[in-house]
SELUMVO-106707 format. One record per residue: x, z, y of N, C-alpha, C, O in turn; residue in three letters. Coordinates in steps of 0.2 Angstrom, whole numbers. Last residue first. Example, Ala and Ser with C-alpha at 12.3 -4.5 7.8 and 13.67 -1.06 7.14 Angstrom:
2
<site><n_u>64</n_u><n_w>35</n_w><n_v>-11</n_v><ca_u>68</ca_u><ca_w>36</ca_w><ca_v>-5</ca_v><c_u>64</c_u><c_w>39</c_w><c_v>0</c_v><o_u>67</o_u><o_w>40</o_w><o_v>6</o_v><resn>ser</resn></site>
<site><n_u>66</n_u><n_w>39</n_w><n_v>-28</n_v><ca_u>62</ca_u><ca_w>39</ca_w><ca_v>-22</ca_v><c_u>66</c_u><c_w>39</c_w><c_v>-16</c_v><o_u>71</o_u><o_w>42</o_w><o_v>-17</o_v><resn>ala</resn></site>
This chain:
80
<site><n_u>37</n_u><n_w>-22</n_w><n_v>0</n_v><ca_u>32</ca_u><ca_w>-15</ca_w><ca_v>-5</ca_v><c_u>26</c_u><c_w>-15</c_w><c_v>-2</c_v><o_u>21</o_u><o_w>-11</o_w><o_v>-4</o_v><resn>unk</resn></site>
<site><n_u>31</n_u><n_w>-40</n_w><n_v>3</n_v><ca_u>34</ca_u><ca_w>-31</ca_w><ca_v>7</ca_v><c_u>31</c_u><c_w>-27</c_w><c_v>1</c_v><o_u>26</o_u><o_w>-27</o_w><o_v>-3</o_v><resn>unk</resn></site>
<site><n_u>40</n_u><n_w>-53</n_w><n_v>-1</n_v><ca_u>36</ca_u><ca_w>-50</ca_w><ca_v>-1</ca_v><c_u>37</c_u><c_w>-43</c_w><c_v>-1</c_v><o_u>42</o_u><o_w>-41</o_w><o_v>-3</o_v><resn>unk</resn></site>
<site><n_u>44</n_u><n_w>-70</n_w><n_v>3</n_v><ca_u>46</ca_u><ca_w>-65</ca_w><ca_v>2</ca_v><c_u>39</c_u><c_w>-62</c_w><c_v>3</c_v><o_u>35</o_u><o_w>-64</o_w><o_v>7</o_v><resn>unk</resn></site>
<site><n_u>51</n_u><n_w>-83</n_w><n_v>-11</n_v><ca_u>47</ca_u><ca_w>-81</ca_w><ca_v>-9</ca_v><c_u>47</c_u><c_w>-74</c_w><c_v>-7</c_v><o_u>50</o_u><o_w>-70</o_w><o_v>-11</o_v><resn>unk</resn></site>
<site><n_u>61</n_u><n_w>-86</n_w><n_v>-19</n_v><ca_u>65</ca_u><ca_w>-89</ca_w><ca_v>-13</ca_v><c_u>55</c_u><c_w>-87</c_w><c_v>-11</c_v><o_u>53</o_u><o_w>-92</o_w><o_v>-8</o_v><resn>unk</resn></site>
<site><n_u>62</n_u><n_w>-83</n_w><n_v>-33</n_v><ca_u>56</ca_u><ca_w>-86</ca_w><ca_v>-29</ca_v><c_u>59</c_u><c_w>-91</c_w><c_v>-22</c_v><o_u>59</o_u><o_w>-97</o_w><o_v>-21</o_v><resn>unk</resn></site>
<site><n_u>71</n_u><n_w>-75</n_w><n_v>-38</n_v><ca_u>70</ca_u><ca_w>-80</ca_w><ca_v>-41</ca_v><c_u>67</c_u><c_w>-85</c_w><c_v>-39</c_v><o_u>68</o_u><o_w>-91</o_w><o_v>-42</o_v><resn>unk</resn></site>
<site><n_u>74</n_u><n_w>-67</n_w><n_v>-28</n_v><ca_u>79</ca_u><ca_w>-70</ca_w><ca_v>-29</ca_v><c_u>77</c_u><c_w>-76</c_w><c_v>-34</c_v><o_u>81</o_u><o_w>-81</o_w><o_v>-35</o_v><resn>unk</resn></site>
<site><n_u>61</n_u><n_w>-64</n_w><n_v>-22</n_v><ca_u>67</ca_u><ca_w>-66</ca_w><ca_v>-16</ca_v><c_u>72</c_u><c_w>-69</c_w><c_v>-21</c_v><o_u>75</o_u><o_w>-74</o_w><o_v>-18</o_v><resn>unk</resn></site>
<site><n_u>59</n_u><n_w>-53</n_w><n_v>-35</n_v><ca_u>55</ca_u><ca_w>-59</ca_w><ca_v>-31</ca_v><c_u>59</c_u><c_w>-66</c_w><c_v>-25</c_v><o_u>58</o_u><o_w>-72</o_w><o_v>-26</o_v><resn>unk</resn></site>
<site><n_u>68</n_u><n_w>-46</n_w><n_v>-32</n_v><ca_u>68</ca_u><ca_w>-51</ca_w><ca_v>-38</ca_v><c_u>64</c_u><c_w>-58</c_w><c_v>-37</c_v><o_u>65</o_u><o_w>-64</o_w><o_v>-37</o_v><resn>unk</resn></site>
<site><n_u>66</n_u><n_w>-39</n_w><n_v>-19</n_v><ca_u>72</ca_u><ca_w>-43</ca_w><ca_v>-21</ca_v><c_u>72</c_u><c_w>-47</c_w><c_v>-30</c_v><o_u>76</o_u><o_w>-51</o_w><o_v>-31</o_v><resn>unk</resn></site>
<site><n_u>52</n_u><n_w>-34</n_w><n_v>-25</n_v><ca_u>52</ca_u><ca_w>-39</ca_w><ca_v>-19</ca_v><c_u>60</c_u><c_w>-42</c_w><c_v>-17</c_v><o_u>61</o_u><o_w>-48</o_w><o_v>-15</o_v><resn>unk</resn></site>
<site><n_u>57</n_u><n_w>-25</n_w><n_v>-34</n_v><ca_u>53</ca_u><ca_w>-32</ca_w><ca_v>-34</ca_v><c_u>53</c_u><c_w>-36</c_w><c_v>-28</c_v><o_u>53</o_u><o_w>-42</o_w><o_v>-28</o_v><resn>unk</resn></site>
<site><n_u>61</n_u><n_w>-15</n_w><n_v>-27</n_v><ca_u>67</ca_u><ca_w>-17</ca_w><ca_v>-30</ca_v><c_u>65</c_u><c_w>-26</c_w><c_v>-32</c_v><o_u>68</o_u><o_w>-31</o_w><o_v>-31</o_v><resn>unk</resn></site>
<site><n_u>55</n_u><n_w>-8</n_w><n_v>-23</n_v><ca_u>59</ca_u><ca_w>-11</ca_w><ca_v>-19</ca_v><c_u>62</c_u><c_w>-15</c_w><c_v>-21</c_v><o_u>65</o_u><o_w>-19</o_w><o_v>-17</o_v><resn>unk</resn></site>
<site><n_u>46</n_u><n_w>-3</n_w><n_v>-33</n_v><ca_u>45</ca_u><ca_w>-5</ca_w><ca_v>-28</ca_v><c_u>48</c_u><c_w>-8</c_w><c_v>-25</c_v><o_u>44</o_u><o_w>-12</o_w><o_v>-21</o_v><resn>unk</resn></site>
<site><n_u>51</n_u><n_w>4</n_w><n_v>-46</n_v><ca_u>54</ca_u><ca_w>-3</ca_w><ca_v>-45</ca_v><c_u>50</c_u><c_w>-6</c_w><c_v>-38</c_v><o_u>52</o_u><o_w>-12</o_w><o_v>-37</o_v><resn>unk</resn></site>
<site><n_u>52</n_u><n_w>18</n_w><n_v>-44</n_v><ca_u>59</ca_u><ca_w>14</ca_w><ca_v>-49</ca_v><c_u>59</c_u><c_w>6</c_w><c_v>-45</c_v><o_u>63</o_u><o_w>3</o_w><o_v>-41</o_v><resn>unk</resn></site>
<site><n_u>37</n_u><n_w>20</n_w><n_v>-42</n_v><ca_u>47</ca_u><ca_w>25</ca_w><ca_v>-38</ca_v><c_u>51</c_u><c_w>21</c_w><c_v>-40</c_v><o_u>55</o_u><o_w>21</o_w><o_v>-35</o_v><resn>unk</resn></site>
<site><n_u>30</n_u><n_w>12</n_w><n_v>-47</n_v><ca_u>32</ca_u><ca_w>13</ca_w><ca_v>-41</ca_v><c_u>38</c_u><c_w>18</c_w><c_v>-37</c_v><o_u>41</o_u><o_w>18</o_w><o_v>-32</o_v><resn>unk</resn></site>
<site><n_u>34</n_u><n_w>18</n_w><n_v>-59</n_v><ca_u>34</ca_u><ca_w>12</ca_w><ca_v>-59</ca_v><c_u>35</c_u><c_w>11</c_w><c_v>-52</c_v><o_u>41</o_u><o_w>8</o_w><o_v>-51</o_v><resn>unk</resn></site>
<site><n_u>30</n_u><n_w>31</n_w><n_v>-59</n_v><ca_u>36</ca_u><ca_w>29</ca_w><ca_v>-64</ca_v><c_u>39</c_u><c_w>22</c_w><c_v>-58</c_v><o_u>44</o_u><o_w>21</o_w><o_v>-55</o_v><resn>unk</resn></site>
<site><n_u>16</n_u><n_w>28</n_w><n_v>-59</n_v><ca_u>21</ca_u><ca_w>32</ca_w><ca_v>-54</ca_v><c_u>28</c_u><c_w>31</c_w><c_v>-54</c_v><o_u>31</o_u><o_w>29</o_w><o_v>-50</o_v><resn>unk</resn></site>
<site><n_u>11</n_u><n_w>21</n_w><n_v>-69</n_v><ca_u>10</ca_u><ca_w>19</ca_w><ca_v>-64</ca_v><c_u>16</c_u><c_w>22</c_w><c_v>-59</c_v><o_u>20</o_u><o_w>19</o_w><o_v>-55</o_v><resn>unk</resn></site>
<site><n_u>13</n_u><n_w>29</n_w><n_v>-80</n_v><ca_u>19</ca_u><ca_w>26</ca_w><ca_v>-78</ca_v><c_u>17</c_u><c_w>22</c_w><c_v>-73</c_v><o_u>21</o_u><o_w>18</o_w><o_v>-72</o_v><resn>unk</resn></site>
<site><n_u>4</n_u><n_w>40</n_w><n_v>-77</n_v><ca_u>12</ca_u><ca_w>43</ca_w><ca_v>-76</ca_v><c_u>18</c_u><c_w>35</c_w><c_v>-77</c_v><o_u>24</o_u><o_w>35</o_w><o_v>-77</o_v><resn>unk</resn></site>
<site><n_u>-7</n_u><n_w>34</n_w><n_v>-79</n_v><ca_u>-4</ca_u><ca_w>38</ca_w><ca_v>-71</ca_v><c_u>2</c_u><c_w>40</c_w><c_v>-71</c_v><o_u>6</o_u><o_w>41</o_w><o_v>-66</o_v><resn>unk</resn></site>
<site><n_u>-10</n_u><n_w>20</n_w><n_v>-86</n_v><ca_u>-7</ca_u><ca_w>24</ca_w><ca_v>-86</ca_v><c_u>-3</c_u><c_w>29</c_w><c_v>-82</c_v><o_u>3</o_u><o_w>28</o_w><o_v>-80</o_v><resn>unk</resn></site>
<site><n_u>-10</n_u><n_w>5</n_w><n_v>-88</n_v><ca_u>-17</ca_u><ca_w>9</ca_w><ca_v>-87</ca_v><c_u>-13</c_u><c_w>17</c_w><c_v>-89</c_v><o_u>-14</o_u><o_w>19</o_w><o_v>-95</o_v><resn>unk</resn></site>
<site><n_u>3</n_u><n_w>-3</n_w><n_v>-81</n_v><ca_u>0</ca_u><ca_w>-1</ca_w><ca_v>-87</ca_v><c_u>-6</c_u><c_w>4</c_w><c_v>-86</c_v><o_u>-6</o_u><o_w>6</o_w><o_v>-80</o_v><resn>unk</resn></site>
<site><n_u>-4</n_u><n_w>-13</n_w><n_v>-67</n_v><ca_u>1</ca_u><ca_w>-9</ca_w><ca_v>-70</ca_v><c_u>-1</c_u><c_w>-9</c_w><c_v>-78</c_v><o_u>-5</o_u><o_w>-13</o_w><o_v>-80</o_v><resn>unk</resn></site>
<site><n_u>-1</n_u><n_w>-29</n_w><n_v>-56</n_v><ca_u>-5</ca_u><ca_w>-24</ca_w><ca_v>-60</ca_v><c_u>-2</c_u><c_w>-20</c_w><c_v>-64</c_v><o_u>3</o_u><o_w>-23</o_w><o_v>-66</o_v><resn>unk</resn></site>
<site><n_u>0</n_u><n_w>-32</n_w><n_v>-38</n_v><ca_u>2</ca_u><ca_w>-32</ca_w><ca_v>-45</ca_v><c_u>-1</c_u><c_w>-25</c_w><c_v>-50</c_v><o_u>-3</o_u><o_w>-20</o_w><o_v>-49</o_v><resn>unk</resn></site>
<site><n_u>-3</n_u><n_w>-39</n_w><n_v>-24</n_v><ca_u>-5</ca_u><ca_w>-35</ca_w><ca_v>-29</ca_v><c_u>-2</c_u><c_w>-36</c_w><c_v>-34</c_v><o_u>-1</o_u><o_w>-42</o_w><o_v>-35</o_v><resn>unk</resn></site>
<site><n_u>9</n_u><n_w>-41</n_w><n_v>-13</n_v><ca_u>8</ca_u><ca_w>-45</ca_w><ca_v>-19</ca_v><c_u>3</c_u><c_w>-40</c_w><c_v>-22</c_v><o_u>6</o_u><o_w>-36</o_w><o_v>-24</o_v><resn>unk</resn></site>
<site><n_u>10</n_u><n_w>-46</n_w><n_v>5</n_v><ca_u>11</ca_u><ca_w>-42</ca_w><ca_v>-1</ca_v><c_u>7</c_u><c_w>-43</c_w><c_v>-8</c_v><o_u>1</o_u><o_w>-46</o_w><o_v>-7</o_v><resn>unk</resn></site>
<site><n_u>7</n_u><n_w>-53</n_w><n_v>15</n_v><ca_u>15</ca_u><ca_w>-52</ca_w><ca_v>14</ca_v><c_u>14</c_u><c_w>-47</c_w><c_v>7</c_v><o_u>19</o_u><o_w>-44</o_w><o_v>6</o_v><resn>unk</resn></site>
<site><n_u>-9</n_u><n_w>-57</n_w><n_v>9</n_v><ca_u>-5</ca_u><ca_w>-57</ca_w><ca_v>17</ca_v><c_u>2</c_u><c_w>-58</c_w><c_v>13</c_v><o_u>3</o_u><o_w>-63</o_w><o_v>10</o_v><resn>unk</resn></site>
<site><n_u>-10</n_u><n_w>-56</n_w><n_v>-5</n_v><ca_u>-13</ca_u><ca_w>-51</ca_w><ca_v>1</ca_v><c_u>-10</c_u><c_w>-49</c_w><c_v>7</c_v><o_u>-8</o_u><o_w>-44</o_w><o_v>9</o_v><resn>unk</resn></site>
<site><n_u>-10</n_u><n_w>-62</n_w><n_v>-20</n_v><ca_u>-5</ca_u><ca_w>-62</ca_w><ca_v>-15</ca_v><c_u>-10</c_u><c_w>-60</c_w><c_v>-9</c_v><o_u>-15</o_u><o_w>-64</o_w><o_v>-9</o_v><resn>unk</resn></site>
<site><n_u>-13</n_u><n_w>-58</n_w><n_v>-35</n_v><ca_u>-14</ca_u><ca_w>-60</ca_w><ca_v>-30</ca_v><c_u>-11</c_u><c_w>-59</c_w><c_v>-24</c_v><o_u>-9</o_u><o_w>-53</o_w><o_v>-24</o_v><resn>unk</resn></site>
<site><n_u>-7</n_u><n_w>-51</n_w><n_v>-48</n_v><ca_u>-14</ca_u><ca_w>-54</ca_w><ca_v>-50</ca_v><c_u>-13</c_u><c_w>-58</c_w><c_v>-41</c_v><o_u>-11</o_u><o_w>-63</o_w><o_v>-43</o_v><resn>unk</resn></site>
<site><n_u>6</n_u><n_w>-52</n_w><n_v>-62</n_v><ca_u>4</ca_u><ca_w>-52</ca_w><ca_v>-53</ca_v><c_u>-2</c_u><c_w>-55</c_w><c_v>-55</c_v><o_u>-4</o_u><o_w>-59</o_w><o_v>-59</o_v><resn>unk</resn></site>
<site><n_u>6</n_u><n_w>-36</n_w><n_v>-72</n_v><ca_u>7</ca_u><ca_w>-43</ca_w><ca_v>-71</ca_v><c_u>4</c_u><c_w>-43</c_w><c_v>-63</c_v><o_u>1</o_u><o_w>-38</o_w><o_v>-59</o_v><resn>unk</resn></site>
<site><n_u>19</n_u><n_w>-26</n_w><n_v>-83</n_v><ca_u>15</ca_u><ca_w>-28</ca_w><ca_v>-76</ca_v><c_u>13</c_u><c_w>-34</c_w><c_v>-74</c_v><o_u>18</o_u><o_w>-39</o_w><o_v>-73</o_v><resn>unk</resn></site>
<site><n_u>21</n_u><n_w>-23</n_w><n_v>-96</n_v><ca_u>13</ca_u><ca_w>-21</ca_w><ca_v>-93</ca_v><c_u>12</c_u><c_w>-24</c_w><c_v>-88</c_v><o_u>6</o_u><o_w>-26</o_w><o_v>-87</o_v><resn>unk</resn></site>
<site><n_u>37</n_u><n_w>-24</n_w><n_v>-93</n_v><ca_u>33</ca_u><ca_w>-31</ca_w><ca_v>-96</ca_v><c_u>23</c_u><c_w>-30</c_w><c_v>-95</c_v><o_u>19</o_u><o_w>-35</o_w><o_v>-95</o_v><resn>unk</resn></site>
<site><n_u>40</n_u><n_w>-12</n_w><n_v>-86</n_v><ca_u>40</ca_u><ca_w>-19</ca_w><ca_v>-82</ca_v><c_u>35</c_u><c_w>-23</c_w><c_v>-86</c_v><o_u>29</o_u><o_w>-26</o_w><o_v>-84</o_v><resn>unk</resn></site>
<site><n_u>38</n_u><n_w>-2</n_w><n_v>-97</n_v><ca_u>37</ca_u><ca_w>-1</ca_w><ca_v>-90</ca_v><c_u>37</c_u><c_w>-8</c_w><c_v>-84</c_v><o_u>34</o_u><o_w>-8</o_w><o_v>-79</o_v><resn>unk</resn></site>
<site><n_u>41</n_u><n_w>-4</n_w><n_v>-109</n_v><ca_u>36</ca_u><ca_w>1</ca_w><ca_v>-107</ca_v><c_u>34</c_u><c_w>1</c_w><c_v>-101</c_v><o_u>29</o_u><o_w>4</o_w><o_v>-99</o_v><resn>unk</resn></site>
<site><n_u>48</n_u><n_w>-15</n_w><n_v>-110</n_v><ca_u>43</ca_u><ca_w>-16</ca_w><ca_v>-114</ca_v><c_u>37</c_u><c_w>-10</c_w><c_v>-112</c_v><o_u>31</o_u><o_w>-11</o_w><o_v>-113</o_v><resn>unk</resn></site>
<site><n_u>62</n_u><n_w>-10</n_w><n_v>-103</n_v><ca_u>57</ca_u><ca_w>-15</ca_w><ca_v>-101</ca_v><c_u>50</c_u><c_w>-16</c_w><c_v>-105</c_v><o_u>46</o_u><o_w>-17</o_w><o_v>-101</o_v><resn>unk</resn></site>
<site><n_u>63</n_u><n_w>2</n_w><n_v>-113</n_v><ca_u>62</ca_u><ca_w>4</ca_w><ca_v>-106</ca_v><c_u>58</c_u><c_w>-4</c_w><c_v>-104</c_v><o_u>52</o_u><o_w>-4</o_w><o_v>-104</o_v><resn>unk</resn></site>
<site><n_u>67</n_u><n_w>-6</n_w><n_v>-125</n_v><ca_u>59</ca_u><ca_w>0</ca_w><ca_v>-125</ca_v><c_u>59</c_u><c_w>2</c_w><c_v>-116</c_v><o_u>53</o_u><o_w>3</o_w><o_v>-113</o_v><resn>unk</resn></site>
<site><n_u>77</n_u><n_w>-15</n_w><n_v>-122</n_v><ca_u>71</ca_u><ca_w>-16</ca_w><ca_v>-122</ca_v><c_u>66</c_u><c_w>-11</c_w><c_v>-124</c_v><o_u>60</o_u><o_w>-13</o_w><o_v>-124</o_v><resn>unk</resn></site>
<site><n_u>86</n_u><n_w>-6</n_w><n_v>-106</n_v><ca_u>85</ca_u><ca_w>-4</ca_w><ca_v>-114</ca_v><c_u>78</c_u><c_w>-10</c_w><c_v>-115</c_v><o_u>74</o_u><o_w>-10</o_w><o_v>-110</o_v><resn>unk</resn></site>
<site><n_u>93</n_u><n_w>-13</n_w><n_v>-91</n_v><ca_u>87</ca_u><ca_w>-8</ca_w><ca_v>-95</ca_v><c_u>85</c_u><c_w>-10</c_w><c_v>-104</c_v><o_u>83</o_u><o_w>-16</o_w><o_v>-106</o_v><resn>unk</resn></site>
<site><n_u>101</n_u><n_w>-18</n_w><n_v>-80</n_v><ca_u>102</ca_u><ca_w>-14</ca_w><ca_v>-88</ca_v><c_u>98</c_u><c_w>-12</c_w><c_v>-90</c_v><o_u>100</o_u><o_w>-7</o_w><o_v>-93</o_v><resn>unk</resn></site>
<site><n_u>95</n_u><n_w>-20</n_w><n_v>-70</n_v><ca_u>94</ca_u><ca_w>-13</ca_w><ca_v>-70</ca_v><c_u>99</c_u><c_w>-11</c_w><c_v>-77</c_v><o_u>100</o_u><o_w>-5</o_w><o_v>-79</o_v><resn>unk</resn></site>
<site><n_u>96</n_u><n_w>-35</n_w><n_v>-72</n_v><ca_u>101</ca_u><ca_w>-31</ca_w><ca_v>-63</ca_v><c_u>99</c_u><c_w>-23</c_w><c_v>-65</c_v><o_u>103</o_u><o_w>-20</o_w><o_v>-62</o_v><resn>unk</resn></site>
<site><n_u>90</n_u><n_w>-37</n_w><n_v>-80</n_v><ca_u>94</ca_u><ca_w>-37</ca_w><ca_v>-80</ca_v><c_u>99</c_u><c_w>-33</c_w><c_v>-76</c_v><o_u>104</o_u><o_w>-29</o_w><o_v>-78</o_v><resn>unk</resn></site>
<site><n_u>74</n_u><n_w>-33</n_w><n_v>-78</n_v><ca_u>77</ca_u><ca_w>-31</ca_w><ca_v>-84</ca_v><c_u>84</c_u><c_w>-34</c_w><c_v>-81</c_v><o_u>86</o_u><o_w>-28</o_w><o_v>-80</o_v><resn>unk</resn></site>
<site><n_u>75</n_u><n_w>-43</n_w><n_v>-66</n_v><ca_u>75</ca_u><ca_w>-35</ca_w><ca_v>-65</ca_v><c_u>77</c_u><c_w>-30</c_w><c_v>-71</c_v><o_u>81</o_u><o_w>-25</o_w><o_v>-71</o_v><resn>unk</resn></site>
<site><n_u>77</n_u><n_w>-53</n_w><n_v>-71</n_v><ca_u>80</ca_u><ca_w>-53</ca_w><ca_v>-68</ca_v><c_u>81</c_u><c_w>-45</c_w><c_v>-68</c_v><o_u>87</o_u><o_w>-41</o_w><o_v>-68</o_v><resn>unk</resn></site>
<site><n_u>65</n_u><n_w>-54</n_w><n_v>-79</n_v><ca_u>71</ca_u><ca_w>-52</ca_w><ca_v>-83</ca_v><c_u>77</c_u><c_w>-52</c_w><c_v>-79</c_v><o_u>82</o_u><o_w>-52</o_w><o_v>-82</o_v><resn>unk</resn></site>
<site><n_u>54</n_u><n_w>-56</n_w><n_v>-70</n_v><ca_u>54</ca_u><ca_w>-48</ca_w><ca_v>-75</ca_v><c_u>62</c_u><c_w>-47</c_w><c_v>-80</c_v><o_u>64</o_u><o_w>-42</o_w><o_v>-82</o_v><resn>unk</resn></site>
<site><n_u>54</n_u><n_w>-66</n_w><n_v>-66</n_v><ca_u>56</ca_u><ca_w>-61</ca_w><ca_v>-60</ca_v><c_u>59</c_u><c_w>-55</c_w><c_v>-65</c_v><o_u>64</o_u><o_w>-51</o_w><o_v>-64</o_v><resn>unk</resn></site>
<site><n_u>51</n_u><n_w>-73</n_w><n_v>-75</n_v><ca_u>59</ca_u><ca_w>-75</ca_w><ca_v>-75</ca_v><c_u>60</c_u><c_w>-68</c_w><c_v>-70</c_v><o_u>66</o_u><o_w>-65</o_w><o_v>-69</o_v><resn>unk</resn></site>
<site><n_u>39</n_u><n_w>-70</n_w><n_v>-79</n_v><ca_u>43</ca_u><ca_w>-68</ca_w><ca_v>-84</ca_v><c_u>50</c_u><c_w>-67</c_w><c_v>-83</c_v><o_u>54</o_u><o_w>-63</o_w><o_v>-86</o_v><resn>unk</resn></site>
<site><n_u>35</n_u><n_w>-75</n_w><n_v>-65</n_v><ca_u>33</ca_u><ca_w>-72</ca_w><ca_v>-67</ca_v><c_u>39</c_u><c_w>-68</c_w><c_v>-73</c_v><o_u>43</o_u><o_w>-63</o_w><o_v>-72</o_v><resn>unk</resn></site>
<site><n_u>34</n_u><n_w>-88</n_w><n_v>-60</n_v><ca_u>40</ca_u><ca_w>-86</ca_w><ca_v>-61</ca_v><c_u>39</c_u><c_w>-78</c_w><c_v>-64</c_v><o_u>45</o_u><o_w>-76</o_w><o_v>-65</o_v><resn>unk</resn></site>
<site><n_u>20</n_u><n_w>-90</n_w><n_v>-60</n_v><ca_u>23</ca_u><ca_w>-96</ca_w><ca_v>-62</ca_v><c_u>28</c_u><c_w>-95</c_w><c_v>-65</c_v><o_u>30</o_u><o_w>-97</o_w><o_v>-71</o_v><resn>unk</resn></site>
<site><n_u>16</n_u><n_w>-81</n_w><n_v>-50</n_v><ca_u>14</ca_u><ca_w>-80</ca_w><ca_v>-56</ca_v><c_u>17</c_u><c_w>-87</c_w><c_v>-62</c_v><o_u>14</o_u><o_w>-87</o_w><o_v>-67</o_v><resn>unk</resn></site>
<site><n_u>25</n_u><n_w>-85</n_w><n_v>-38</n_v><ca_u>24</ca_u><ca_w>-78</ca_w><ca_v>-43</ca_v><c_u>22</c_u><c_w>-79</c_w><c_v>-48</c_v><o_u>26</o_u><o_w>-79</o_w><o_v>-52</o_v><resn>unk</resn></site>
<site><n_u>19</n_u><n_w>-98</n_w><n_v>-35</n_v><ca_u>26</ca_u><ca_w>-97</ca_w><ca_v>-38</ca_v><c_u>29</c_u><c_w>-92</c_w><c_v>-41</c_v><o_u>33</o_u><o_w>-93</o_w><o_v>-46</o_v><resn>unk</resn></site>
<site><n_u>4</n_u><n_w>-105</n_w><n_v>-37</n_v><ca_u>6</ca_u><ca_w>-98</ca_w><ca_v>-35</ca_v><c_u>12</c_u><c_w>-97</c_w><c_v>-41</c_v><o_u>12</o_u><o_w>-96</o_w><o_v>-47</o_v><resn>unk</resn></site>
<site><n_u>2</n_u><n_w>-121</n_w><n_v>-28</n_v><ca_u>3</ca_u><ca_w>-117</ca_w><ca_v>-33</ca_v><c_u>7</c_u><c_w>-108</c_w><c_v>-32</c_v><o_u>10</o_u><o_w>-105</o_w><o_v>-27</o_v><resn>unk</resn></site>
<site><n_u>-12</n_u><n_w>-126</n_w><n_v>-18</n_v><ca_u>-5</ca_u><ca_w>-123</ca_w><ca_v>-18</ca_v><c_u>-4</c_u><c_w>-119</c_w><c_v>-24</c_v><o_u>-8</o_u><o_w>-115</o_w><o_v>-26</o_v><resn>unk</resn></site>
């Protein structure tokens, strides 16, 4: 079985660069770091920049927000 996430991967990422308007320096600092490593029941591991302040960053902004990108691109769903 193919993994759709990480397949769609780039498309989720510009989806959400979209719907947020986000500057290329805000996408390139804070979404483009993150890649999907593995899927964990109904939820995605995903990995960040090696960095505590944009790991936080990242989970305040975009946690919820991924799981409708995901859903929009994927037609796959997954919980924060």
């Amino acid at each position: 079985m193919t993994d759709i996430i990480k397949e769609k991967w780039n498309e989720i990422l510009e989806f959400m660069k979209s719907d947020f308007e986000m500057t290329d320096i805000a996408f390139n600092t804070f979404l483009r770091p993150m890649k999907p490593l593995k899927r964990d029941g109904d939820r995605y591991i995903i990995a960040a920049a090696d960095n505590s302040a944009i790991i936080s960053i990242v989970k305040k902004k975009f946690e919820y927000v991924l799981p409708v990108a995901v859903k929009s691109v994927t037609g796959e769903e997954i919980t924060p």
